[in-house]
C-alpha positions, -999 to +999 in steps of 0.1 A: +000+000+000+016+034-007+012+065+010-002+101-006+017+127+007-002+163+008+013+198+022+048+196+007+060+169+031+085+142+029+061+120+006+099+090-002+128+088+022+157+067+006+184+055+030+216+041+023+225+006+041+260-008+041+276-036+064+289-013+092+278-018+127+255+018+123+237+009+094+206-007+117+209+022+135+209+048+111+180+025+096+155+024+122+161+065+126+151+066+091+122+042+094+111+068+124+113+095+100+096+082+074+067+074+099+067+106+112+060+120+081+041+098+063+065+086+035+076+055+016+108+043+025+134+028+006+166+010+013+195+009-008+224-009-014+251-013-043+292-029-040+313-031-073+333-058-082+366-062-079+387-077-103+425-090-098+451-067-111+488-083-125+521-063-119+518-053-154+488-033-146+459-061-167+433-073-152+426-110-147+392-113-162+388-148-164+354-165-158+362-184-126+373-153-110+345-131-120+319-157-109+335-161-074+337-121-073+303-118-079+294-142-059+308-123-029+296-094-041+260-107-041+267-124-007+276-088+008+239-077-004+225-102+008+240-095+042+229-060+038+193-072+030+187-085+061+197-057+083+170-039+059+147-068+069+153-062+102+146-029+104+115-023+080+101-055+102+062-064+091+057-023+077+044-016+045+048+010+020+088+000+022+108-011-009+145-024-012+169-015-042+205-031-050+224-036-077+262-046-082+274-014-094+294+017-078+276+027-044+278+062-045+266+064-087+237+038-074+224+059-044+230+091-066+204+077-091+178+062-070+178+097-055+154+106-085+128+085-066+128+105-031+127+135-014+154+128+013+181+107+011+198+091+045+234+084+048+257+077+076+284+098+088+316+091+075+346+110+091+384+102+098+373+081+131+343+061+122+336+029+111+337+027+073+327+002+048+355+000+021+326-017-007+293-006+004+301+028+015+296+061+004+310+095+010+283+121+020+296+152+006+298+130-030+267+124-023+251+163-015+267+176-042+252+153-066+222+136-058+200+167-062+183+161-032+192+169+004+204+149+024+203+136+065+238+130+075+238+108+106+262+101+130+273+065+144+251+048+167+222+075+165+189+060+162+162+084+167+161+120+158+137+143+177+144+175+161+126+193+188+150+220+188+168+228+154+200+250+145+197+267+117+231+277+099+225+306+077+247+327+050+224+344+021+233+320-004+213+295-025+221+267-007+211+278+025+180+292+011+176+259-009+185+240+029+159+261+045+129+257+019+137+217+019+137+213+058+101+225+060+085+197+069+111+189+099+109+226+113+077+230+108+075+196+139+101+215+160+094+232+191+125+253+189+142+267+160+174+292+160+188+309+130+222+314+135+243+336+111+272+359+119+273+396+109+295+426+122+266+438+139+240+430+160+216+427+137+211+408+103+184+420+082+190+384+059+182+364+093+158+386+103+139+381+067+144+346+071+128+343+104+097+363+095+099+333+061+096+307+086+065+318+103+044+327+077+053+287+072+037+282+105+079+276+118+084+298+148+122+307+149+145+333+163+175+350+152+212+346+171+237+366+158+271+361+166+297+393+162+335+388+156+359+368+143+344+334+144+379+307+143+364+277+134+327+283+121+314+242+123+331+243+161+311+273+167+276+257+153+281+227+174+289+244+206+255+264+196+235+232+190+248+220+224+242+250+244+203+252+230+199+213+233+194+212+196+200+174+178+199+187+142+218+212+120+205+227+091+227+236+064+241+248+031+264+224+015+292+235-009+290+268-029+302+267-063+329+243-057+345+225-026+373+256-028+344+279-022+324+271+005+291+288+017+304+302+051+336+310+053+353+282+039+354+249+049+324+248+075+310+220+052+339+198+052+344+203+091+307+198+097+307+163+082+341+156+099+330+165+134+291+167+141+279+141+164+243+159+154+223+148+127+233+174+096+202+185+072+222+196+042+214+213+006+234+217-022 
């Protein structure tokens, strides 16, 4: 049975499972998610193959080896599968996708068929899955869609109180205009932007935005030199109890970030809040 989704909501959420010991975890946030809102979840899954290379740089292509590479391959998606199973349990309106193919161009494409897509967190320290993984800020600036970044061992997001991180650029405004549906559940949201005064007419514009889409937000303005801009958003998410940032990812390129530089980068690297992030 599949769901109608009316008001601008989340009507598909599309999460990425690999074989690390978060995946159930970040599964069963998104199944809450997709609850929450209504929406038809869908798993998702790819690992390439990998093909013996000789010291002279050819690959071994022979049939025995490409059967017992596939084989493992289609093993590792099975394994995935059932951690899938596992979370989705006896609910409907759920659908699984895999393919043996490149994991980041699979969960790029099946990004066509939802409105978020739901990754795992994948910085210097965490757990990674070599074959099955996928690098979020691949996947943001690509997927056309935004995305819910989630750290390791999270498995429920409240989003009661939200941080919003806000430069006038398009992908904040783009961020703001696709997180509707979660602010619009909060209790609490805070736009955050820094300015050399006190006031920011931008945040203030954006705030007034927000309620007239029934979000009722107010504006924090930080003065100064600001070090380390994701450091400083995380020590605000703290301070106001907040367990999700929303976000701008990327300007034009990964050399031109939307708020002073590499806040993006440092964001994924280091937030152990749940990111909401537009390209």
């Amino acid at each position: 049975m599949s769901t109608t989704q009316t008001g601008g909501g989340f009507a598909s959420i599309l999460t990425h499972f690999d074989l690390t010991p978060q995946s159930e975890a970040r599964g069963r946030l998104a199944v809450q998610l997709a609850e929450q809102h209504g929406a038809h979840f869908i798993g998702a899954a790819a690992e390439q193959q990998l093909l013996e290379v000789y010291n002279d740089m050819t690959v071994n292509v022979s049939a025995t080896v490409s059967d017992e590479e596939r084989a493992r391959v289609e093993g590792d998606l099975k394994a995935v599968r059932r951690i899938f199973d596992a979370v989705v349990g006896a609910r409907n309106d759920v659908e699984w996708r895999s393919c043996v193919t490149d994991p980041e161009r699979f969960l790029i494409e099946q990004a066509r068929a939802a409105d978020l897509v739901v990754i795992g967190r994948r910085s210097t320290y965490d757990a990674r899955d070599g074959t099955l993984g996928v690098r979020p800020g691949n996947i943001v600036l690509e997927c056309g869609r935004p995305i819910l970044v989630v750290p390791p061992e999270k498995d429920y997001l409240a989003a009661h109180k939200v941080l919003v991180a806000w430069k006038d650029t398009r992908e904040a405004r783009r961020a703001l205009r696709d997180a509707l549906p979660i602010l619009r559940q909060a209790n609490e949201v805070v736009v955050m932007t820094a300015a050399p005064a006190y006031r920011d007419a931008g945040a203030e514009d954006v705030s007034i935005w927000l309620d007239r889409h029934g979000v009722r937000s107010r504006v924090s303005v930080h003065t100064g030199e600001v070090a380390n801009v994701a450091a400083q958003l995380i020590d605000v998410a703290d301070d106001i109890g907040a367990d999700l940032i929303v976000s701008g990812a990327y300007g034009h390129s990964r050399t031109r970030e939307w708020f002073f530089g590499g806040a993006t980068r440092d964001l994924l690297e280091n937030s152990k809040h749940c990111l909401f992030m537009s390209h």
